[in-house]
Each structure stands twice: as C-alpha cells, then as structure tokens.
TORGU-986972 format. One record per residue (C-alpha): x negated, y, z negated; residue in one letter; residue number from 0. Coordinates in nm, 2 decimals. Layout:
BEGIN
((X Y Z) a NUM);
...
! end
This chain:
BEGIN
((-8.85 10.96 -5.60) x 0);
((-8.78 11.09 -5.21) x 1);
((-8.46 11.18 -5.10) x 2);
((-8.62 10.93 -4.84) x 3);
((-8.68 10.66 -5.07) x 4);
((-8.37 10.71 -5.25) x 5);
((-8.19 10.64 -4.96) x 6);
((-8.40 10.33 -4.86) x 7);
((-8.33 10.20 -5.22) x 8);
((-7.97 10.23 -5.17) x 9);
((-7.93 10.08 -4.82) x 10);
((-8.11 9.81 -4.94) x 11);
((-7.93 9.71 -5.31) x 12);
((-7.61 9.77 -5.05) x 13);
((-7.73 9.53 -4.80) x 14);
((-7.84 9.27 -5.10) x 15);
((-7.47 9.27 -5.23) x 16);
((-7.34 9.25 -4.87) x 17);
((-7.57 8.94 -4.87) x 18);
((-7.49 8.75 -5.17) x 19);
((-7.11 8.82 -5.05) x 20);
((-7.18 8.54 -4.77) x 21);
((-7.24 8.17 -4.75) x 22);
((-7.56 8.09 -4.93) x 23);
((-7.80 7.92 -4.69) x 24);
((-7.82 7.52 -4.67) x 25);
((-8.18 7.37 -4.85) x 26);
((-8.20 7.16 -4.47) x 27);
((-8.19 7.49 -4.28) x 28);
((-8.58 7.54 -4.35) x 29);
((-8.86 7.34 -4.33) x 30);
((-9.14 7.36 -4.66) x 31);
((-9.35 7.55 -4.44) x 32);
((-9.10 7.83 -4.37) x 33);
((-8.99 7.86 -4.77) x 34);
((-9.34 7.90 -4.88) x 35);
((-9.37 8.18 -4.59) x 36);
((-9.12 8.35 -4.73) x 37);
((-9.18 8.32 -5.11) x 38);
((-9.57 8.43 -5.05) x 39);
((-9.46 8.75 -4.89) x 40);
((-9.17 8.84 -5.15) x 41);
((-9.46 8.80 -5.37) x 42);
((-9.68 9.03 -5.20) x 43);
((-9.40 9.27 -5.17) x 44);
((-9.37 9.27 -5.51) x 45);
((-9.75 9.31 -5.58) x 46);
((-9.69 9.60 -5.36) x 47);
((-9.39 9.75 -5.50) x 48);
((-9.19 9.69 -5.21) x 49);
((-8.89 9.57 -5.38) x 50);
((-8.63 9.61 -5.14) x 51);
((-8.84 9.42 -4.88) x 52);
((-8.93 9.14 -5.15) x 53);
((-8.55 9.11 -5.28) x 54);
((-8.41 9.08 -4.87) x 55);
((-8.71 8.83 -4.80) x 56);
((-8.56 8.61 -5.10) x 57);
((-8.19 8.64 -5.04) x 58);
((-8.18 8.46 -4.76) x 59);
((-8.33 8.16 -4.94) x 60);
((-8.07 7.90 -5.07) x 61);
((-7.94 8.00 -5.43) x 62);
((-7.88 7.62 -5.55) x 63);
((-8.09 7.37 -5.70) x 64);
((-8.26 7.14 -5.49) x 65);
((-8.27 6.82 -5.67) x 66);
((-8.60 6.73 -5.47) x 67);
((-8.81 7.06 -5.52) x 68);
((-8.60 7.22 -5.82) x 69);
((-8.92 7.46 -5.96) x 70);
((-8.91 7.57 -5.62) x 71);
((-8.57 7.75 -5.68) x 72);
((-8.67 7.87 -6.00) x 73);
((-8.90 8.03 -5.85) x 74);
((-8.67 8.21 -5.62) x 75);
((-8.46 8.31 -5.92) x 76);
((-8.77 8.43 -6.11) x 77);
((-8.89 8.66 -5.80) x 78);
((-8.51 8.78 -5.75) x 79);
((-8.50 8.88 -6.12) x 80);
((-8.87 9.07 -6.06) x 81);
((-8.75 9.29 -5.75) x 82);
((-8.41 9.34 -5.90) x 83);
((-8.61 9.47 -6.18) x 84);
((-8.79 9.71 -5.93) x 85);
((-8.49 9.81 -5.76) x 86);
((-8.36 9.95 -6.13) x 87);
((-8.07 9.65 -6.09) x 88);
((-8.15 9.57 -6.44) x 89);
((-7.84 9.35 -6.51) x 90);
((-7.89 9.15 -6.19) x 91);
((-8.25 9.08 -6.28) x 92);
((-8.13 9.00 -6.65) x 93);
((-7.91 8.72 -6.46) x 94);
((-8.18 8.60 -6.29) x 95);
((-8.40 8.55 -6.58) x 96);
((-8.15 8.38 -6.78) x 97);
((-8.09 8.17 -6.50) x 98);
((-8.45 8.05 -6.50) x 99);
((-8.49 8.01 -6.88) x 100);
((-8.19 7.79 -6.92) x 101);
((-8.34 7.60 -6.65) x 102);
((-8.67 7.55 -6.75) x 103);
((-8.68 7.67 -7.13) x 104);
((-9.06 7.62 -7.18) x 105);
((-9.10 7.90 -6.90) x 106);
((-9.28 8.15 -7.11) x 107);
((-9.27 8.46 -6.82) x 108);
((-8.95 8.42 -6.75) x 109);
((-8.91 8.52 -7.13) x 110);
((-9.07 8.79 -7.14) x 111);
((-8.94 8.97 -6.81) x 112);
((-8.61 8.88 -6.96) x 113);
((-8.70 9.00 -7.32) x 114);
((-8.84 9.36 -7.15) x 115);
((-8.49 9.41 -6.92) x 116);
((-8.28 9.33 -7.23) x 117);
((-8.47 9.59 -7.41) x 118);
((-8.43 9.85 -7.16) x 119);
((-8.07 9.78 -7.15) x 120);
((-8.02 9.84 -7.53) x 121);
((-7.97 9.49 -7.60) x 122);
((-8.29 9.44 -7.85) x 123);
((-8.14 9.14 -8.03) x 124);
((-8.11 8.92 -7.76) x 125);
((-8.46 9.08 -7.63) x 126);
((-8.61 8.97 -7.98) x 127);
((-8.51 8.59 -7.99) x 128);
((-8.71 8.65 -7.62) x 129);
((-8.98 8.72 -7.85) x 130);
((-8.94 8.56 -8.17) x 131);
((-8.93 8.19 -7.93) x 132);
((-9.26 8.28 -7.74) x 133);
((-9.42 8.37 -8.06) x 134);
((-9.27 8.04 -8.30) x 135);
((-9.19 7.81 -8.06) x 136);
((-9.34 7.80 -7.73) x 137);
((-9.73 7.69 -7.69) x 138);
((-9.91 7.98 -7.57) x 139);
((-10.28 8.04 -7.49) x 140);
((-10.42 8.24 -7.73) x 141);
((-10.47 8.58 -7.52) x 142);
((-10.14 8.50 -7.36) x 143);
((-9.98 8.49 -7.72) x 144);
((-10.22 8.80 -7.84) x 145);
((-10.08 9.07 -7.57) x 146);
((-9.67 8.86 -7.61) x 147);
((-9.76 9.00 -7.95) x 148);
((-9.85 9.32 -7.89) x 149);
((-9.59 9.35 -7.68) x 150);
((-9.35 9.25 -7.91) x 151);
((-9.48 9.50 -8.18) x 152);
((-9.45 9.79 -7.97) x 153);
((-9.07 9.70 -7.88) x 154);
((-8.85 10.04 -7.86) x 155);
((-8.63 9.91 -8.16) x 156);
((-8.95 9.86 -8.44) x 157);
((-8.91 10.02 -8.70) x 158);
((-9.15 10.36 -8.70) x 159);
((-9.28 10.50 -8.94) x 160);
((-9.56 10.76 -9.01) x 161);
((-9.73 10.91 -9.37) x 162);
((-9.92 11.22 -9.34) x 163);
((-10.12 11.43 -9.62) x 164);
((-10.24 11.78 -9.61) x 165);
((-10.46 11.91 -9.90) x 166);
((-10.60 12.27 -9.90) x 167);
((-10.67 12.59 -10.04) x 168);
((-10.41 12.91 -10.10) x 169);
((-10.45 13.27 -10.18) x 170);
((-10.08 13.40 -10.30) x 171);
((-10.06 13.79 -10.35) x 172);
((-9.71 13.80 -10.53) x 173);
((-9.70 13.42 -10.69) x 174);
((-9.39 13.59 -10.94) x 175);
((-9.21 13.78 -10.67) x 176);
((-9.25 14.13 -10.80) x 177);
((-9.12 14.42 -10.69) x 178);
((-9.35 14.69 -10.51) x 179);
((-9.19 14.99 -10.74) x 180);
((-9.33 15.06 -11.04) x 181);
((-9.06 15.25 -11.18) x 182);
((-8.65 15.12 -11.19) x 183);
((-8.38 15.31 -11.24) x 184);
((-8.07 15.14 -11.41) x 185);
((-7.78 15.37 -11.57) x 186);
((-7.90 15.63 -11.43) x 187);
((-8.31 15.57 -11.65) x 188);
((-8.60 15.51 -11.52) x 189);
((-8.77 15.21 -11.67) x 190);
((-9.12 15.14 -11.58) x 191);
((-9.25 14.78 -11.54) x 192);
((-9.53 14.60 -11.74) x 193);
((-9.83 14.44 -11.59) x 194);
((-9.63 14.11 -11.58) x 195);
((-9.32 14.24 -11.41) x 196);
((-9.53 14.37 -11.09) x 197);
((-9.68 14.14 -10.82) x 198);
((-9.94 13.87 -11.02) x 199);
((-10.21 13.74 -10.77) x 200);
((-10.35 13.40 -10.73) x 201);
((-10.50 13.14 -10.59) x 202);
((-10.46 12.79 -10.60) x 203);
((-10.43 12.43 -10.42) x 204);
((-10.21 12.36 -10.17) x 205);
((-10.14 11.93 -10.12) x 206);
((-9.82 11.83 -9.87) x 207);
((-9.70 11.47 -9.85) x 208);
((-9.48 11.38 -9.51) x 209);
((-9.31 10.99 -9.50) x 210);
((-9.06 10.95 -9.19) x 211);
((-8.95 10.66 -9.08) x 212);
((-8.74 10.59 -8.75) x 213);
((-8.51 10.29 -8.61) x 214);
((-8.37 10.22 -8.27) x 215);
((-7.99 10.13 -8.27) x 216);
((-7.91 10.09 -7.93) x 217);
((-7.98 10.26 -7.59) x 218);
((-7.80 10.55 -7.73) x 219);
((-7.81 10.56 -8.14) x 220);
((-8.10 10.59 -8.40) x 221);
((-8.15 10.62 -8.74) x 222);
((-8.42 10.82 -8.91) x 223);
((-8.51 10.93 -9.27) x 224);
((-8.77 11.13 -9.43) x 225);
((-8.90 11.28 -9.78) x 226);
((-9.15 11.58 -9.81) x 227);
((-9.31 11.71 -10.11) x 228);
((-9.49 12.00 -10.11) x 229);
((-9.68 12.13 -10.45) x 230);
((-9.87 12.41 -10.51) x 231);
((-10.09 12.46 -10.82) x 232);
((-10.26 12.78 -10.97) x 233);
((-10.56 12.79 -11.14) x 234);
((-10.47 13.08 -11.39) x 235);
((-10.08 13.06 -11.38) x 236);
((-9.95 12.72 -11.41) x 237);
((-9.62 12.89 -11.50) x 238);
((-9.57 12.96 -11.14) x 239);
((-9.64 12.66 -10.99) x 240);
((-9.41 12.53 -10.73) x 241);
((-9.29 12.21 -10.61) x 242);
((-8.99 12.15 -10.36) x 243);
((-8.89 11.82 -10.25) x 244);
((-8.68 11.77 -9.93) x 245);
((-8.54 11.40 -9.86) x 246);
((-8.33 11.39 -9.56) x 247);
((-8.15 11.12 -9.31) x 248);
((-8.04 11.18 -8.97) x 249);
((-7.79 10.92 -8.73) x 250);
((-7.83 11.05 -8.38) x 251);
((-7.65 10.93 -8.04) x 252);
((-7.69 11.05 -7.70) x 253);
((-7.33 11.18 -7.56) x 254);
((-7.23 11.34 -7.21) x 255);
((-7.53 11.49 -7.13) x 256);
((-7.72 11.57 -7.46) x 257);
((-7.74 11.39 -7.82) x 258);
((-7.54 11.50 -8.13) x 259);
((-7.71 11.50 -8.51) x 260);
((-7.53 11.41 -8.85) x 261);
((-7.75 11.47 -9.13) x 262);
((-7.72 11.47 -9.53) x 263);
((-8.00 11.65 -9.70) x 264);
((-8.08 11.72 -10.04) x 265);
((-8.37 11.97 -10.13) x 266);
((-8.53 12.05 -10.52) x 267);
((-8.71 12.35 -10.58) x 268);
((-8.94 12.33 -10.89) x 269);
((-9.07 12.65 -11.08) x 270);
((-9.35 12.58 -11.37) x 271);
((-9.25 12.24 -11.49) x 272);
((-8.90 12.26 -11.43) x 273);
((-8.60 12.28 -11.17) x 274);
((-8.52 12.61 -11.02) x 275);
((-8.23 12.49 -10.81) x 276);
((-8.15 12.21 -10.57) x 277);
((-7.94 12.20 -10.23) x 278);
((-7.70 11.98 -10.10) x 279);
((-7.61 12.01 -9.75) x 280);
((-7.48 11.83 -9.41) x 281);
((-7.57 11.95 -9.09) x 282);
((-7.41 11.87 -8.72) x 283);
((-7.60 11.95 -8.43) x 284);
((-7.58 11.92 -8.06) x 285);
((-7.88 11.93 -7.84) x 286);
((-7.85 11.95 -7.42) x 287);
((-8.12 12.00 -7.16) x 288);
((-8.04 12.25 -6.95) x 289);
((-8.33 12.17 -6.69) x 290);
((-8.67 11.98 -6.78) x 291);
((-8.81 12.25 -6.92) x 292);
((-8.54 12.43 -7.11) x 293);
((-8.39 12.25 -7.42) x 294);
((-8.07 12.43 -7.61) x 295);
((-7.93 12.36 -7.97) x 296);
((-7.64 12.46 -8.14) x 297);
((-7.60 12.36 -8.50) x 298);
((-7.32 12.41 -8.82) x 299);
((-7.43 12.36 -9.15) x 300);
((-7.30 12.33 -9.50) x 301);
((-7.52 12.42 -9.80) x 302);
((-7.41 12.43 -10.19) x 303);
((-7.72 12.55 -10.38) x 304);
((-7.67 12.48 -10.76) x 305);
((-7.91 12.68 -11.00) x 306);
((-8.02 12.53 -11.33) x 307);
((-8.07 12.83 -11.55) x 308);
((-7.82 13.11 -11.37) x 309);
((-7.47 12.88 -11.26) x 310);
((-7.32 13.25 -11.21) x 311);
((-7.56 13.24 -10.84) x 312);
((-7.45 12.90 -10.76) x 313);
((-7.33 12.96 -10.41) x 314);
((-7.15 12.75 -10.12) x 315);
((-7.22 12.81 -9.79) x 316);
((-7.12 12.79 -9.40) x 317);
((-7.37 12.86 -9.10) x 318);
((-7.36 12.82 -8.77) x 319);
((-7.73 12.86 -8.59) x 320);
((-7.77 12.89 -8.19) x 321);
((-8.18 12.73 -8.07) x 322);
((-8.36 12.77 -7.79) x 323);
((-8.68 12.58 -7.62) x 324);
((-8.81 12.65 -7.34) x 325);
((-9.12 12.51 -7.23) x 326);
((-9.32 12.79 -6.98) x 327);
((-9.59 12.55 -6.87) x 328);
((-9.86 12.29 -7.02) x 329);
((-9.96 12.51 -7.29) x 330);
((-9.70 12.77 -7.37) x 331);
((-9.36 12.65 -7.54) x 332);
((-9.10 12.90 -7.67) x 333);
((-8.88 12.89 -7.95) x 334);
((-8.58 13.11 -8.04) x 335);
((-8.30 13.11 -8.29) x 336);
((-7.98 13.30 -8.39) x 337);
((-7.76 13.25 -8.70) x 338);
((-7.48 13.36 -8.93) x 339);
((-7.41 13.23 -9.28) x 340);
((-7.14 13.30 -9.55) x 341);
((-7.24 13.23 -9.89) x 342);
((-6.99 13.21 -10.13) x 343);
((-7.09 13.25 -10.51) x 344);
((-6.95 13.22 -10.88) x 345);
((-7.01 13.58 -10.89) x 346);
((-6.89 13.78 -10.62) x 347);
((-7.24 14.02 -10.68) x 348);
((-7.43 13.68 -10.54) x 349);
((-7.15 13.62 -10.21) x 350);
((-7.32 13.75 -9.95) x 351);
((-7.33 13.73 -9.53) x 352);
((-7.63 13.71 -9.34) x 353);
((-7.72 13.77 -8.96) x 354);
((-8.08 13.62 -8.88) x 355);
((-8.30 13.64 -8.56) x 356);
((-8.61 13.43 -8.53) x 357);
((-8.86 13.39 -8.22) x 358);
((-9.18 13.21 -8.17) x 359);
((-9.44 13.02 -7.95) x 360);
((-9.68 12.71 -7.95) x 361);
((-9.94 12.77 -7.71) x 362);
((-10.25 12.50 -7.68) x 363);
((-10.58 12.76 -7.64) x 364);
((-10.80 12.45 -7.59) x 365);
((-10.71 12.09 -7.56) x 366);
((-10.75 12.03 -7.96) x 367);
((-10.64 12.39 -8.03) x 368);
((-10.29 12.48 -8.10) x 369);
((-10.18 12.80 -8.21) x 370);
((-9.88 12.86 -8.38) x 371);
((-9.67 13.20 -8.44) x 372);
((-9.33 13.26 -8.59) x 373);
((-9.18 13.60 -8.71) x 374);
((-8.83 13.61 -8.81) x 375);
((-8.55 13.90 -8.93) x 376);
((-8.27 13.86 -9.12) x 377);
((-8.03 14.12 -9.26) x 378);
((-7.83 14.05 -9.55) x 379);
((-7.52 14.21 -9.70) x 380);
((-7.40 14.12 -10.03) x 381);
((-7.00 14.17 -10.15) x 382);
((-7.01 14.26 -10.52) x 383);
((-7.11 14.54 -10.70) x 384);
((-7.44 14.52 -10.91) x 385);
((-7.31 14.63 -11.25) x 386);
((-7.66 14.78 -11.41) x 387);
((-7.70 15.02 -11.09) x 388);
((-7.37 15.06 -10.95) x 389);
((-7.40 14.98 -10.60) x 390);
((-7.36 14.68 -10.36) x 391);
((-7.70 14.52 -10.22) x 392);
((-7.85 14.49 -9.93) x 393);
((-8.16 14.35 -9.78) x 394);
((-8.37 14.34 -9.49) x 395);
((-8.63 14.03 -9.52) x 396);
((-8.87 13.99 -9.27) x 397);
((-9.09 13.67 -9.24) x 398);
((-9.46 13.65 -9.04) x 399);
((-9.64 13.34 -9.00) x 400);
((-9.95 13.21 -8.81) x 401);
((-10.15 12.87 -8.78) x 402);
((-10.46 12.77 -8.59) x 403);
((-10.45 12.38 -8.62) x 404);
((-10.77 12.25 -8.45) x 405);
((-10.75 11.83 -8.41) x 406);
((-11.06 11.66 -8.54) x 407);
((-11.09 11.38 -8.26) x 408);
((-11.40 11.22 -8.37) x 409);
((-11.18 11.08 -8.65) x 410);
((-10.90 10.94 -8.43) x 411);
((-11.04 10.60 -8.54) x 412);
((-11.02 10.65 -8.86) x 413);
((-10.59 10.76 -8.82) x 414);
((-10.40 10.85 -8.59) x 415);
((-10.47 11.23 -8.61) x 416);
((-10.68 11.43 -8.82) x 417);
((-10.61 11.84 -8.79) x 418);
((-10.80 12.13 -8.95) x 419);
((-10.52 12.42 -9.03) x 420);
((-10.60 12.77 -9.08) x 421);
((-10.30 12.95 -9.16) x 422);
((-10.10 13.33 -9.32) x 423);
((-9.76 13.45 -9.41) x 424);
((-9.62 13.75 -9.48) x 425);
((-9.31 13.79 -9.64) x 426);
((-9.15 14.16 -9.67) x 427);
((-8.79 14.24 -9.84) x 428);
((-8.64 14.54 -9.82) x 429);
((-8.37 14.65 -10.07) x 430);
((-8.13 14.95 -10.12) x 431);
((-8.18 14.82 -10.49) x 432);
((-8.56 14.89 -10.57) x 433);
((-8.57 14.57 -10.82) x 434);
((-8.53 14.34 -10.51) x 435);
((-8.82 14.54 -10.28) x 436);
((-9.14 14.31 -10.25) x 437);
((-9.37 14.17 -10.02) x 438);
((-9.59 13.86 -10.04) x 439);
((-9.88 13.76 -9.83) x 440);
((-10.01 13.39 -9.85) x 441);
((-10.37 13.22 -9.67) x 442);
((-10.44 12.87 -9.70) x 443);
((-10.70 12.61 -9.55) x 444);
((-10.55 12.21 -9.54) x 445);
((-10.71 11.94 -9.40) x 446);
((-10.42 11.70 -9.27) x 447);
((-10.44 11.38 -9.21) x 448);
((-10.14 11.16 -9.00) x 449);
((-10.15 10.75 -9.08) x 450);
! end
C-alpha cells in the first residue's frame, strides 16, 4: 500500500467513526428512489475496491429496522460488514455480519463473510459453527454448497498433514567407521589393524519415511508433530545396517515481533538389529525477521544421549546455537549457523566441549531444479585422559554435502510433488588420537514422493 492510500484509508475509517458518533438518519428522510441510488453505488464501490467510498456512501443510510422494507436494512448491514472488511476493520465487519445473521438466519452469505472475518481474527470456532450450519442445516444449491465446502476444508485451523517416501540407492565407503591408519600405537606398541578394523565399503538401499502433521490454535499458537524413519540396508553387511528414528512435537506462538518454539524430541539410532543409543532432548527457540528477506534464530537445547552397550559414554548436554537466513533474491537463500555445546559424561574421557560453524545455500538453477550445498566444521575438545594412549582427545570433524533435487511435474496429479534427488557426503575426522581419524564418503539416488 501507498503512503497515499494509507492515508486515504485512515481519513476515511476516521471519518466513518466520526459518523456513526452522530444521530443516525430518519427512514422518512429519503425517498425509495434515493436508497437504492445509494446502495447500487456502495455496491459498485465495492466491486471496485473502493471501500472507503462504499462504507461513506452507506453510513449515511439509517441504521434501524424499517418495519416496512426490513431486507432493505439488512442489506445495508451486509454491505457495511463487506467494506469494513475492505478497510481491514475486521471486528466492525464481524458486527455487521452477525447483525444480519441474527436477523435473517437463513442468509447463507452473510455466513460465510462472517465465518471468513472470524477466521482471520483467530476465532475458528465460532468461524466453524459458520460452516458447520451452511453445510448441515441451511439448503444450499449444490455448487453453492460444493465451493462452502471447499472453503470450509481449506480453513487455516484444519488439521495438516503430509506423508512423504523416498526410496533409493547408496554407495557407503566406510559403512563401520574405520580409521584411515593402518597401524595404532597404544602403551607405547604398534598394533596393526585387520581387514575388518579398516574402512569396509558398501552399497545398499536407502528408503526415508516423513509423517508431519500441523494444527492451528489461534491467530498466534500452533501445534505440530512429526516422526521420521530413515533405514539403510546393505547387501553384503547386514551387520551395519542402520536405522534412526526421530519423533518430535513442537508448540509455537508468535510474541513481540517473532515466534518462540518449545519442543520434546526423542531420537533412536539402530546399528545391525539392535539399539545403538537413543536421545532425549527439549529445545527453545526464538525466531525474528529482521527485514523481509533476512530471518534470524537463536536456539538452547538440552540433549541426554543414553547408550545401550557402553553406559560409561552416556552424556548430558547443553547447547546454545545462533541461525541465519537470508534470502538474496528468487533463487539464492543462505543459511548459516554457530554453536557451542557442553557434554557431560559418566566418564570424564567422554565430557567434551564443542564449537561448530556451518554455512550453506539453496539456490533454484531452473524452475524444477534446486540445488542444495552444506559444509560444516566443528572442533571438539574432550576433558579426560584416554587411559590406553595417555593423552586427552581432540577432533576436528568436517562435514560436505550436496543435492540436486529435480521436481517431476508431469506427476503432480498423481501427489502433490514428486522429486528426483541426486545427492554426496563427505564426512572427515581428524584426531590427535589416530584410532579416531576416518573419513567417509556417501552417494545415493532416491526417488521422493510427497502425499
């Protein structure tokens, strides 16, 4: 909007107040002629937008029931609620409306303008008895109640949800996590390592399952929850399969001007055919836009990690994590992130402190083309001693990754998206301990499909 047309708009919601201040005309004061004059071009002001005109056109129409001609005023009332509405006086328009449907009940527009201005002021269940009595109750023409009902099913406050499968191809170059040396030295001997103690190759399938769901509370709160399982097979070593599973649920509510997060998470990480370890954790977060385009996140966790065969690494921990998105133009969107964590173990060898740095980009090379590229650092510094080489570890991970998704439109009918993703990651850990060195590089082809 104009700072011209801004100010119009104001003068003119000042002048309707001024207006319904004074002594509401008398019914005898115009003749039928001169009301329908002045209803016909409200309503073409209206047609065309032109609320302000429409609403000063009307308010100098009487506000009472005539006994004689009482559809008359509700349609006054009705036309009042519309460029209300149009002026973004959404609670005058909701009086309006109300005004005519306790008049004349069987009104069904009425009901719906009402039902759409009490959703946009957060009030859905009021909004949905709108519905739920055009749709039960009310006699409808068929494609009137066809489009009331698809109206009604895309209401801000339905439930949403969403289920999306991947399934693909991988090719894993270190499936066990071995370290690049060949030879360890521990008390002061140098051990070499067997075939199965250095990195194992492998390739495999890849399948992802994704279910979120997502409710509207009010204007300004909403619930979400999700689950995601992620499996990966191998063909040759089924002792290193994988499976994690991440269920989550989030309450968010807008405050000042930004929206703060609670969420409870709990994450299983499967090795073979059974448990690894699993995560517990609530995380806090507060999200602002700086300007359209730039969006900034700060965020406090707290993780306890509980391992099923090793309770000595069981670890507690606190981080605090700093995000940034910033969107350059149509195609290019930036990400950044900055943390610290404390972990806190059984075993004071496993307590560690990590700084992390992570940057990235989305950028759209072709309308159905996204590309996708993350790299992130993190340097890690653990507290105790390892007893079997006498020294205190520390590691330097580095993380690469990469995806071409390409969306397969001809199949929109079929879903509601359909993506081809052709994707790499390389994973590098750097050790003053020479047991802990590796590096692990990981290709994979999924079809995705989003229901």
């Amino acid at each position: 909007m104009t700072k011209v047309s801004a100010l119009t708009v104001a003068v003119a919601a000042t002048t309707i107040s001024i207006t319904a201040s004074a002594d509401a005309p008398d019914w005898q004061q115009f003749s039928v002629s001169q009301l329908n004059d002045r209803i016909m071009a409200a309503t073409k002001a209206i047609n065309a937008r032109e609320y302000a005109e429409a609403c000063s056109e009307l308010r100098i129409l009487p506000q009472d029931v005539d006994s004689r001609q009482p559809q008359l005023t509700y349609n006054i009332w009705f036309l009042l609620g519309q460029c209300h509405a149009g002026l973004g006086l959404f609670e005058e328009a909701r009086d309006y409306f109300i005004k005519v449907v306790d008049a004349d009940p069987t009104a069904a527009r009425p009901r719906l303008d009402l039902a759409m201005v009490q959703q946009y002021l957060g009030d859905y269940d009021a909004a949905n008895d709108q519905y739920d009595y055009l749709l039960d109750v009310a006699e409808l023409d068929e494609p009137v109640h066809d489009k009331v009902e698809e109206i009604y099913d895309q209401r801000p406050d339905a439930l949403k949800y969403y289920f999306e499968a991947g399934f693909g191809i991988i090719n894993d170059s270190n499936v066990n996590y071995g370290p690049d040396a060949e030879v360890l030295t521990i008390y002061g001997t140098d051990l070499a390592l067997n075939s199965q103690s250095r990195p194992i190759s492998s390739s495999g399938s890849k399948l992802d399952l994704n279910l979120s769901a997502e409710k509207l509370l009010s204007r300004y709160a909403r619930v979400s929850a999700g689950l995601s399982i992620e499996q990966i097979s191998y063909s040759e070593d089924s002792g290193f399969d994988s499976r994690m599973v991440d269920l989550h649920a989030a309450y968010r509510h807008k405050l000042w001007s930004g929206e703060y997060m609670i969420q409870p998470r709990y994450v299983d990480v499967s090795l073979g055919s059974e448990s690894l370890f699993n995560v517990m954790a609530l995380e806090g977060a507060y999200a602002w836009l700086q300007t359209n385009n730039l969006r900034l996140t700060g965020t406090g966790s707290y993780k306890n990690y509980s391992y099923s065969i090793d309770s000595d690494r069981n670890t507690s921990e606190m981080g605090l994590q700093f995000l940034t998105n910033y969107r350059m133009n149509s195609k290019l969107l930036l990400n950044s992130r900055l943390g610290y964590s404390q972990g806190s173990a059984a075993v004071d060898a496993y307590s560690y402190s990590d700084m992390l740095l992570a940057l990235g980009f989305d950028y759209a090379l072709m309308p159905n083309l996204l590309l996708t590229v993350n790299f992130e650092t993190s340097q890690t510094a653990y507290s105790g001693t390892l007893e079997a080489f006498d020294t205190t570890r520390s590691d330097t991970r580095t993380r690469f990754s990469s995806e071409l998704s390409y969306n397969l439109q001809g199949l929109g009918s079929w879903g509601k998206r359909f993506t081809v993703d052709l994707g790499m990651r390389n994973y590098t850990n750097s050790s003053n301990v020479a047991l802990y060195e590796n590096s692990r590089n990981q290709t994979w082809v999924t079809l995705r499909a989003t229901l």
